[in-house]
Each structure stands twice: as C-alpha cells, then as structure tokens.
C-alpha positions in Angstrom: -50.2 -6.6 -23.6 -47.2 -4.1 -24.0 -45.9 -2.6 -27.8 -49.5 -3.3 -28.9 -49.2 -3.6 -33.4 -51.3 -0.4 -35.4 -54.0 -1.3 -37.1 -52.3 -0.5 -40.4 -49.2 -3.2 -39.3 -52.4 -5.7 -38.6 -53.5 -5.1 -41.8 -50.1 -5.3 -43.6 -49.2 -8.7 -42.1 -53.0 -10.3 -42.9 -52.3 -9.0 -46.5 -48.6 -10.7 -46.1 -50.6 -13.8 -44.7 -53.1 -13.8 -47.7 -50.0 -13.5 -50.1 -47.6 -15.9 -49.0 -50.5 -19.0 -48.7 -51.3 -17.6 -52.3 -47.7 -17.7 -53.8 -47.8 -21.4 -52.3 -50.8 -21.9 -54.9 -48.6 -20.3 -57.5 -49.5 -17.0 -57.1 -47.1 -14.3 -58.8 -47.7 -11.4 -56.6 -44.7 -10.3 -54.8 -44.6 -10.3 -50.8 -43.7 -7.2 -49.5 -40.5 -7.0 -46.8 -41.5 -5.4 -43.6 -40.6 -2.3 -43.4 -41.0 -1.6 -39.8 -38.8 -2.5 -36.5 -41.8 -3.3 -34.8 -42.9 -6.6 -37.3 -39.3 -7.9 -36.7 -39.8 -7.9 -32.5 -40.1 -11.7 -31.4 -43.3 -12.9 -30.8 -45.5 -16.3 -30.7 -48.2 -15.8 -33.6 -50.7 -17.9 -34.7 -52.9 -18.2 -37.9 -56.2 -18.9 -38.2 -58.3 -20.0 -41.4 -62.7 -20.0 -41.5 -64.3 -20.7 -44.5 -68.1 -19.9 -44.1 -67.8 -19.5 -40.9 -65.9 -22.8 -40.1 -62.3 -23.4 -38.9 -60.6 -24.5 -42.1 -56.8 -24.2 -40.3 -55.3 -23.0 -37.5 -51.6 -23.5 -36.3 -49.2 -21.2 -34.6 -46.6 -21.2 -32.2 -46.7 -20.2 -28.6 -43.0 -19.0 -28.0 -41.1 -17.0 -29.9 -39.9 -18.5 -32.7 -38.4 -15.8 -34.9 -39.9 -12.2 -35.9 -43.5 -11.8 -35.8 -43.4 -11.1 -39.8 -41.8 -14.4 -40.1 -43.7 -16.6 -37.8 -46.6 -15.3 -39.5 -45.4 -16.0 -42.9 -44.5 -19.0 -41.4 -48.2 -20.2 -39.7 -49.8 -18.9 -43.0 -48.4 -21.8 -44.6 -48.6 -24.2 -42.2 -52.5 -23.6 -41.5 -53.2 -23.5 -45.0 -51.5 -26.4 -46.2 -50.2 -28.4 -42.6 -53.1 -28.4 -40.4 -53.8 -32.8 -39.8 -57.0 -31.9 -39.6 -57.6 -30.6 -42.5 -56.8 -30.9 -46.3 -54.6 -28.2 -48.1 -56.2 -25.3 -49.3 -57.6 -25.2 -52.7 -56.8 -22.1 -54.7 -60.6 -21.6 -54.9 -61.2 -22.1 -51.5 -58.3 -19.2 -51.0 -60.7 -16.6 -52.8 -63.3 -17.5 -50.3 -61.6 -18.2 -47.1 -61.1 -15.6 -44.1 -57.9 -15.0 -42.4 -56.9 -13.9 -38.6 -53.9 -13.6 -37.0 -52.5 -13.4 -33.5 -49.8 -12.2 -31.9 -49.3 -13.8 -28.4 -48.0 -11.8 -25.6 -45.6 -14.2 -23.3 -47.5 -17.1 -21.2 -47.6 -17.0 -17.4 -47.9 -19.6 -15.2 -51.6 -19.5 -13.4 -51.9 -20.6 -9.5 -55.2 -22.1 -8.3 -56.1 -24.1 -5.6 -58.9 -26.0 -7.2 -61.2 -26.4 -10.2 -63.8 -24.1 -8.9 -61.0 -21.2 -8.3 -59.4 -22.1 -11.7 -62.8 -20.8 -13.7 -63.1 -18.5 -10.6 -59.8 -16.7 -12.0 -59.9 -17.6 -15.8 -61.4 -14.3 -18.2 -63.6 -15.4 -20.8 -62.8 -13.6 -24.5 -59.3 -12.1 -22.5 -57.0 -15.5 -21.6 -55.6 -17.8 -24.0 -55.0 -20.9 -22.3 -52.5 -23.6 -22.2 -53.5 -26.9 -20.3 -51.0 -29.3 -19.8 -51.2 -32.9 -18.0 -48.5 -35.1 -18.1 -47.2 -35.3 -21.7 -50.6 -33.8 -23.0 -50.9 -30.6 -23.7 -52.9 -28.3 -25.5 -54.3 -24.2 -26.1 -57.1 -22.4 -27.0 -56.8 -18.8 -28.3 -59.1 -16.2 -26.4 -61.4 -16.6 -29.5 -62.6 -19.8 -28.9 -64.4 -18.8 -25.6 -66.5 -16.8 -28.7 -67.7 -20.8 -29.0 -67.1 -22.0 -25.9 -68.7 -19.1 -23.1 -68.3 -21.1 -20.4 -65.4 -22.0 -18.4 -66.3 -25.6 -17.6 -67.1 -26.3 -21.4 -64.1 -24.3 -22.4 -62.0 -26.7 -19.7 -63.5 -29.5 -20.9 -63.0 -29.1 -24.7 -59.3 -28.0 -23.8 -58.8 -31.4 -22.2 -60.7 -33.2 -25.1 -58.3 -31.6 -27.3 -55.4 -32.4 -25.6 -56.7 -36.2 -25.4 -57.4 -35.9 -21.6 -60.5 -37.2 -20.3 -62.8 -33.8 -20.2 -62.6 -33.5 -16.1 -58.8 -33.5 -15.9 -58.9 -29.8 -15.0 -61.6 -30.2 -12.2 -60.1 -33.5 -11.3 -56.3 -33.5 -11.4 -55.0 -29.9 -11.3 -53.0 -30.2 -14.6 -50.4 -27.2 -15.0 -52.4 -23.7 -16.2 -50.8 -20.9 -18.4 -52.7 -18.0 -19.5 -51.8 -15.4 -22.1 -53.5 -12.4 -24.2 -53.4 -11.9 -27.9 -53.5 -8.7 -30.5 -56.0 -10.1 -33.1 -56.2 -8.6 -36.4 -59.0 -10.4 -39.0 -59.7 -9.8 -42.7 -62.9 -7.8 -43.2 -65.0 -10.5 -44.9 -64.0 -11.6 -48.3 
C-alpha cells in the first residue's frame, strides 16, 4: 500500500471512532477536527466492532467515499448502530467493546484460470477480497482469514455470505478483486 497512515494518525482516528459512536449515545466529549492533510486523502475505510472477542459490527465502504476521517466517522456509526445483523450498541456495551479500523488501498481486478489457481494466487492475512457473481456480491477484510486460514473455507464462507451456494468460486469463476488494508486496533479495553 502507498502513503501508509503513522501510528499516532491510527490512533487519532480509533479515538475519533470511539468518540463519535459515543456522542451518538449522548456523550459530551468533543470530536477533534483532523488536523493533518493526510486523514482528509480519499480512501475506502471500514469499521469493525468485537465485544469479547465476537464481531458485534462491521460496515465500511470499499471505494472512496469521502476523506478517510470522514468515512471513518461515518462507518463508526453505521457499525455501531446500522449493522442488520446486529442490535445498536448499548452505552455499556461501548465501555466494553473493541474497535479496528481499516483503510483500503484501491481494489484490483484478479485473473485466474480456475478454482485451484484462484487459491493458488490468493495471500492468506495480505488480500481482502471481493467476490462477486451475478448480482451477489460480497468481501472479507484480510482479517478474517485470522478465522478462516484456508482458502477453500475462506471462498466458501465468501460465497455463503454473499448468498451464493459455497462452490460458486470453484464452480462458476465469479469476478475476483483483491485489495490490502492499514489496520489500526484499540489496545484492549
């Protein structure tokens, strides 16, 4: 990934992640403006929420959609509070829960000739991927191969996920993207 974020901008935009789902509870503390050029650069972003351990939200956008400060302020919410799967966050739940954020570096298309040289090419814990088949589609963030090691079973979730039936990528050489992400995560809370 090129203009890779320092460790204190990953810090300052979990804190502005922590702060804006908070103010949504009716926290009072004020959000700080970014301060530097390099938060404002376009980027997709995506937010992730665990509480012990478990996904409690996770929502993002693969494409630019704005400045990375905003489209994390912007996922914060939307994880916490807009995530179907899940409830909206509790204020308690917010003293417990552990954030991560991502910030995408653009998706590229990824030839293969088959399934076999599909997981041949794909990097476990380095690719994000985007399946898509017809009008399904879905991604998984290179964190999830922490879950799912294996390409076959990380393939196979991706096309559960996007509603496929779980061979689509072996059997019907849906369309492939692959991108990389700079994660930054809370130390735990």
């Amino acid at each position: 990934m090129d203009d890779l974020l320092t460790d204190e901008q990953g810090k300052f935009l979990l804190k502005v992640a922590r702060l804006t789902i908070g103010k949504n509870l009716g926290g009072k503390e004020k959000i700080p403006a970014p301060e530097d050029a390099a938060l404002q650069r376009e980027s997709g972003t995506f937010v992730t929420l665990k509480l012990a351990g478990q996904l409690r939200g996770c929502i993002g956008n693969l494409e630019p959609a704005g400045s990375i400060y905003d489209g994390i302020r912007r996922n914060a919410i939307n994880a916490a509070f807009h995530d179907y799967r899940f409830s909206p966050l509790t204020s308690e739940e917010l003293e417990r829960v552990h954030i991560d954020i991502s910030i995408l570096s653009p998706a590229l298309p990824l030839s293969y000739r088959d399934g076999q040289d599909l997981v041949r090419q794909l990097r476990p814990g380095i690719d994000g991927v985007i399946l898509r088949h017809n009008a399904a589609a879905a991604t998984f963030l290179p964190q999830v191969w922490d879950q799912l090691p294996q390409p076959e079973q990380f393939l196979e979730h991706l096309c559960r996920k996007a509603g496929l039936p779980e061979k689509t990528w072996r059997d019907s050489h849906p369309e492939i993207h692959v991108y990389q992400v700079q994660c930054f995560a809370e130390e735990d809370v």
